[in-house]
C-alpha positions in Angstrom: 0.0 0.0 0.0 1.6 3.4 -1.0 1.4 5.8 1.8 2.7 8.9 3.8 2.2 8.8 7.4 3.5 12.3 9.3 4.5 12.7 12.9 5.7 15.1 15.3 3.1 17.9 15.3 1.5 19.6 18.2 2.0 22.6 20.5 5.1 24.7 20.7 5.9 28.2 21.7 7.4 31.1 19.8 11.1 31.0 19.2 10.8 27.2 19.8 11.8 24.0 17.2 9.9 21.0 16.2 10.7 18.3 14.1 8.5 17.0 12.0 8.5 13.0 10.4 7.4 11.2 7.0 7.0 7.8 6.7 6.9 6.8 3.3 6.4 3.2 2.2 4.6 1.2 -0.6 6.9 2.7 -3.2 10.8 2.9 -4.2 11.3 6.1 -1.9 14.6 7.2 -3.0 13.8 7.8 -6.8 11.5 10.6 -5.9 11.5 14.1 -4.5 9.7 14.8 -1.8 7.7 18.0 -0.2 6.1 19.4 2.6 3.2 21.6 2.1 1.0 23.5 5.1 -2.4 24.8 5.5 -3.5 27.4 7.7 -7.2 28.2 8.7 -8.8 29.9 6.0 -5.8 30.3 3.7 -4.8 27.7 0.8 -2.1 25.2 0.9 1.6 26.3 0.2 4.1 24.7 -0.2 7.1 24.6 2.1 10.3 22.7 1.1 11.0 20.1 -1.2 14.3 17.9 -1.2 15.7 15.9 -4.2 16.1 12.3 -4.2 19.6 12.1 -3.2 18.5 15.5 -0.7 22.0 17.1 -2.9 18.9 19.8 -3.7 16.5 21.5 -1.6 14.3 24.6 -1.9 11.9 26.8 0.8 9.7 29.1 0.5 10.6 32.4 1.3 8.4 32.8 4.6 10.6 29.5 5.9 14.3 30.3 4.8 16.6 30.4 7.7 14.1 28.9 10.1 12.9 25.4 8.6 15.7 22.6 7.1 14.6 19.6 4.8 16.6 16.4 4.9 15.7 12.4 4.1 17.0 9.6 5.1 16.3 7.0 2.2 17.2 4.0 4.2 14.8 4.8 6.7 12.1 6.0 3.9 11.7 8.9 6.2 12.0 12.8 5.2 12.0 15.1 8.2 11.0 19.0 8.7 13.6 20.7 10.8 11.7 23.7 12.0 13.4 26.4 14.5 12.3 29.5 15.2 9.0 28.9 15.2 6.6 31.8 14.5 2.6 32.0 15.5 2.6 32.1 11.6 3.8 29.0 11.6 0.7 27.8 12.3 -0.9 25.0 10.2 -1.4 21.4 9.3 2.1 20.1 7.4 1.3 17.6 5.2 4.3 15.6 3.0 3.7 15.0 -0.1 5.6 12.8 -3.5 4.6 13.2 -6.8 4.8 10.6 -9.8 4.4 10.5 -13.2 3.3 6.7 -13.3 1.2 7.0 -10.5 0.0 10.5 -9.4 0.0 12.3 -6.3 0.4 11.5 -2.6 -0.3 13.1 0.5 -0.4 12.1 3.9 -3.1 12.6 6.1 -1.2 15.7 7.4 -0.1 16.7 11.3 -0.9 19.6 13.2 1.9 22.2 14.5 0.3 25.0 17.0 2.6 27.7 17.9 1.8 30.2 20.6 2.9 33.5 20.7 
């Protein structure tokens, strides 16, 4: 069964750090780039940070650079959200997310990071 499962969400205070997990299995995990996205109340999904398969590339949004790190570890099947610095902004359910061409699109079923100001 192919399939994201995320972990590591939940409250946290300004100017703290979370880390957040992505369980990948079901499919050949280290020939695809992956991505975290978020979604804040009332506001569309964005995406976040995205890692190449070999993690020699990565890319952030502009609202995360500085604060937030993407890595994998493809012998775990695992990519991880390194986020410092949290802001209240931060705010949002982080979902990860692989895209195929033989296959289509995945997400997980998304975790939820709370940060108080």
């Amino acid at each position: 069964q192919v399939q994201l499962v995320e972990s590591g969400g939940g409250l946290g205070q300004s100017g703290g750090s979370r880390r957040l997990s992505c369980l990948a299995s079901g499919f050949s995990f280290s020939l695809y780039a992956m991505s975290w996205y978020r979604q804040a109340p009332g506001k569309e999904r964005e995406l976040v940070a995205a890692i190449s398969r070999l993690g020699r590339s990565t890319n952030y949004a502009d609202s995360v650079k500085g604060r937030f790190t993407i890595s994998r570890d493809n012998a775990k099947n695992t990519v991880y959200l390194q986020m410092n610095s949290l802001k209240p902004e931060d705010t949002a359910v982080y979902y990860c997310n692989v895209k195929s061409d033989a296959w289509g699109e995945l997400w997980g079923q998304g975790t939820l990071v709370t940060v108080s100001s």
